[in-house]
C-alpha positions as CSV (number, residue, x, y, z in Angstrom):
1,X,248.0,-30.4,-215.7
2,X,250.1,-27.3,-214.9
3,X,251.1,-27.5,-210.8
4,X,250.2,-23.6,-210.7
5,X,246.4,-24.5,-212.0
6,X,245.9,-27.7,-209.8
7,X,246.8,-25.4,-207.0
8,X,244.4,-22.1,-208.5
9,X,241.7,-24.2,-209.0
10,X,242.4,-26.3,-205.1
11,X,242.5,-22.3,-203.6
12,X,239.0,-21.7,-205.1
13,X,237.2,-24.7,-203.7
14,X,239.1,-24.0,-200.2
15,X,237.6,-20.4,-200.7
16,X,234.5,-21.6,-201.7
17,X,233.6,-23.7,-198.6
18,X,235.0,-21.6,-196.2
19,X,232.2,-19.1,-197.4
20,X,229.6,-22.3,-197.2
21,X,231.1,-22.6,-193.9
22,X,231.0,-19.0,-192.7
23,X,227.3,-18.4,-194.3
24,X,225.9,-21.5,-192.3
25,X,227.6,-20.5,-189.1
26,X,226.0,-16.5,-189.6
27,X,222.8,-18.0,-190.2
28,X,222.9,-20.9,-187.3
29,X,224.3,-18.0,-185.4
30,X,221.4,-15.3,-186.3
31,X,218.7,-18.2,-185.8
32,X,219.6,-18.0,-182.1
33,X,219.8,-13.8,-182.0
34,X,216.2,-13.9,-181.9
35,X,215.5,-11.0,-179.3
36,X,216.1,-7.1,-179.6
37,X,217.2,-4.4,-177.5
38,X,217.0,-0.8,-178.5
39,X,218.9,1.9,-176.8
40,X,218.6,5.9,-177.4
41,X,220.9,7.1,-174.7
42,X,221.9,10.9,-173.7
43,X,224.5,12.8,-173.5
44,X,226.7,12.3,-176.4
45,X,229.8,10.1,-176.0
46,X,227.7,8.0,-173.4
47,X,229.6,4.5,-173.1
48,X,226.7,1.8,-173.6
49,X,227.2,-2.1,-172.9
50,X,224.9,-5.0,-172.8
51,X,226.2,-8.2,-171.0
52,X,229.7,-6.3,-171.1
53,X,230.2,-6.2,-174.9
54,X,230.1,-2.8,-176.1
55,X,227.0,-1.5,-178.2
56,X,225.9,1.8,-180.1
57,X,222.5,3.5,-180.1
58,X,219.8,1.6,-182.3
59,X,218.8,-1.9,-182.2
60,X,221.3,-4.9,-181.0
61,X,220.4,-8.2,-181.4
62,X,220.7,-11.0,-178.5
63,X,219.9,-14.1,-177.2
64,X,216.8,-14.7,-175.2
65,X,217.7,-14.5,-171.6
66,X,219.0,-12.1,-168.9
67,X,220.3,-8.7,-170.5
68,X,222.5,-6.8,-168.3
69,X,222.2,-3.2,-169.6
70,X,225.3,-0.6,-168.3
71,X,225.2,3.4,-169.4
72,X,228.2,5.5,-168.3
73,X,229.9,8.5,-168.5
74,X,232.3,10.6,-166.5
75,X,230.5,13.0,-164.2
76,X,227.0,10.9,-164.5
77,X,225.5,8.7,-162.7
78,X,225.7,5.4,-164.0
79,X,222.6,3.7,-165.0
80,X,222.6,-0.1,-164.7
81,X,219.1,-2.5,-165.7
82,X,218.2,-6.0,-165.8
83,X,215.9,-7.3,-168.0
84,X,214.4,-10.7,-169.1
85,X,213.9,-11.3,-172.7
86,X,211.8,-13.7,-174.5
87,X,212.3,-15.2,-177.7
88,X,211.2,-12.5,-180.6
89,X,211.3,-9.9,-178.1
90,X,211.9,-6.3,-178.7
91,X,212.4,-3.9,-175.8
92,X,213.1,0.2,-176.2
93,X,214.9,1.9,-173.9
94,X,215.6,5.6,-173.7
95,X,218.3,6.5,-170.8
96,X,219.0,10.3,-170.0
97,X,222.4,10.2,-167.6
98,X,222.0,12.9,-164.6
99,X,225.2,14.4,-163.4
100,X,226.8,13.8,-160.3
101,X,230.1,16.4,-160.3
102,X,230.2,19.8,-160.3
103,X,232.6,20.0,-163.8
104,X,229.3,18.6,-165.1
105,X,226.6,20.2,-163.7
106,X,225.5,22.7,-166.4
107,X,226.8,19.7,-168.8
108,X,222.8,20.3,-170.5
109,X,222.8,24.1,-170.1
110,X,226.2,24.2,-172.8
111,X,225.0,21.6,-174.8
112,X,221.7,22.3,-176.3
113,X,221.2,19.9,-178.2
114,X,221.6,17.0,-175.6
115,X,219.5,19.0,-174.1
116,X,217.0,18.8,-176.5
117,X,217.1,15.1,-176.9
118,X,216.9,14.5,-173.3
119,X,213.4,16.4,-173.1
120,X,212.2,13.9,-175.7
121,X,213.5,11.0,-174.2
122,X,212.0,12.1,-170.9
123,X,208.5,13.1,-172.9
124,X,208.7,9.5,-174.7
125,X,209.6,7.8,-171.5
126,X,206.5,9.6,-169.6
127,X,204.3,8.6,-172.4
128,X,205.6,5.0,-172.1
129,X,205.0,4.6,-168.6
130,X,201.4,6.0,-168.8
131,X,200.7,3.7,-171.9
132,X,201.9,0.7,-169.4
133,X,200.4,1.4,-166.3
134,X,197.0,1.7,-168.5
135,X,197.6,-1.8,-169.8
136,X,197.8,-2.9,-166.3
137,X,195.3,-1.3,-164.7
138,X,192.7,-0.1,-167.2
139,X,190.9,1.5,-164.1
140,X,193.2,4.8,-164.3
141,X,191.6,6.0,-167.8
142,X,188.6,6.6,-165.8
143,X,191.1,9.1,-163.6
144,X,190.6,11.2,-161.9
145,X,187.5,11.8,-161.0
146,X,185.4,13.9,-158.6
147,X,182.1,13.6,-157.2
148,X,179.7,16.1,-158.2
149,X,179.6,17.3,-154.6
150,X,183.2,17.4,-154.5
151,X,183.1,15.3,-151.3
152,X,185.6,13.0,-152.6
153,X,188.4,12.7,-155.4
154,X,190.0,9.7,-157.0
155,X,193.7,10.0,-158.0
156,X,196.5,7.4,-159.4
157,X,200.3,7.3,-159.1
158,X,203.1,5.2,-158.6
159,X,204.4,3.9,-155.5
160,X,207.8,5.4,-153.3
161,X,210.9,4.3,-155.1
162,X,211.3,0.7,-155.4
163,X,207.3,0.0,-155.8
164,X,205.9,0.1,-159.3
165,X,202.6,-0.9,-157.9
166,X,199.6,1.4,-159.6
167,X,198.2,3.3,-156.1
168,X,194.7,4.3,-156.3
169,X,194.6,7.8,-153.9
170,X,190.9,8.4,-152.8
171,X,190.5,11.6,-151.0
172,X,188.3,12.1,-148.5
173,X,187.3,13.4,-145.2
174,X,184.7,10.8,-143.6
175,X,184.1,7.2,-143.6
176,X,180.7,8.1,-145.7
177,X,182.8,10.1,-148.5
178,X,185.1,7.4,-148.4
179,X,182.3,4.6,-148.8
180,X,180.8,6.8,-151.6
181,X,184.2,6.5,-153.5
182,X,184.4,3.0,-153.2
183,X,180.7,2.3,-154.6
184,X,181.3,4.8,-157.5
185,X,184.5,2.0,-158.1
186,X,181.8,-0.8,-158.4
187,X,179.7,1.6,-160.4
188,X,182.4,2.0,-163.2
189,X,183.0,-1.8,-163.3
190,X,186.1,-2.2,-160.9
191,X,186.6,-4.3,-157.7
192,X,188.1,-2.1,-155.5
193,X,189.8,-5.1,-153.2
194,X,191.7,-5.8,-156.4
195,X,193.2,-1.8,-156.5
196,X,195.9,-1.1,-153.9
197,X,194.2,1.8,-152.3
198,X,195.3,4.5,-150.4
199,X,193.2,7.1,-148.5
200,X,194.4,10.8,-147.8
201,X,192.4,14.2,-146.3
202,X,190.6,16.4,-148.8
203,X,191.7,19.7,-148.8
């Protein structure tokens, strides 16, 4: 048989299982890339990276594990977070940078449409964060409240910076109003020793 067919047809079945080859590693390799990280990030040209490689907006795929998120841009304040994935996990994230130099400071004001997208990211992120803390404690739908006498309110918010608790604010101006808040807890189906409650005057 001719030397330059032998060789054709030896090229071809190289070819064809280095493709085998390359298909069972993509698929061996995708099997493992079983958790999900989307990222919406403002302004434009904002340098995103997860675990240090380099990502754009929309949906990367990773490993289960730690992922180190990292959004910067000259004149913003860098935004690092850590999260922990599980294994079909997919987490959103919507970052808005804030500046931090003066040759940036009215970066939003000349650029209306990052403008624009940062209002909906910081409307969706809102949303997000009220959605959660409902999950967690299904108490604040019943928020807020006031007594028909007005004697005492019951508020909800987040803790200073650093604290994500859920803090219960009951505002009152004796120990009776205050009791009176507590039993209308009970009365709504809540143990108030399970809230993290804080009490404050009544103005």
């Amino acid at each position: 048989m001719n030397k330059k067919i032998l060789l054709l047809i030896a090229l071809v079945f190289i070819s064809a299982g280095a493709l085998i080859f390359y298909g069972l590693y993509q698929s061996s390799k995708n099997k493992e890339l079983t958790a999900s990280i989307a990222l919406e990030v403002v302004p434009d040209g904002a340098k995103s990276t997860i675990n240090g490689r380099g990502v754009r907006e929309g949906t990367t795929k990773l490993k289960p594990g730690v992922a180190e998120i990292i959004i910067s841009k000259k004149g913003f304040e860098t935004i690092k977070q850590t999260v922990v994935l599980k294994d079909g996990e997919y987490r959103y994230f919507g970052f808005v940078l804030v500046s931090n130099s003066a040759s940036t400071a009215d970066w939003y004001d000349k650029h209306p449409e990052d403008a624009k997208r940062a209002e909906n990211l910081s409307s969706q992120n809102y949303d997000k964060v009220s959605a959660d803390d409902a999950q967690q404690t299904p108490f604040i739908m019943e928020l807020p409240f006031v007594s028909s006498d007005e004697r005492f309110r019951i508020d909800y918010g987040q803790g200073e910076a650093g604290d994500n608790r859920i803090i219960i604010y009951i505002s009152a101006n004796t120990q009776e109003a205050r009791n009176e808040a507590l039993l209308w807890i009970k009365s709504v189906g809540y143990d108030p020793s399970k809230l993290n409650i804080v009490y404050r005057p009544k103005n």
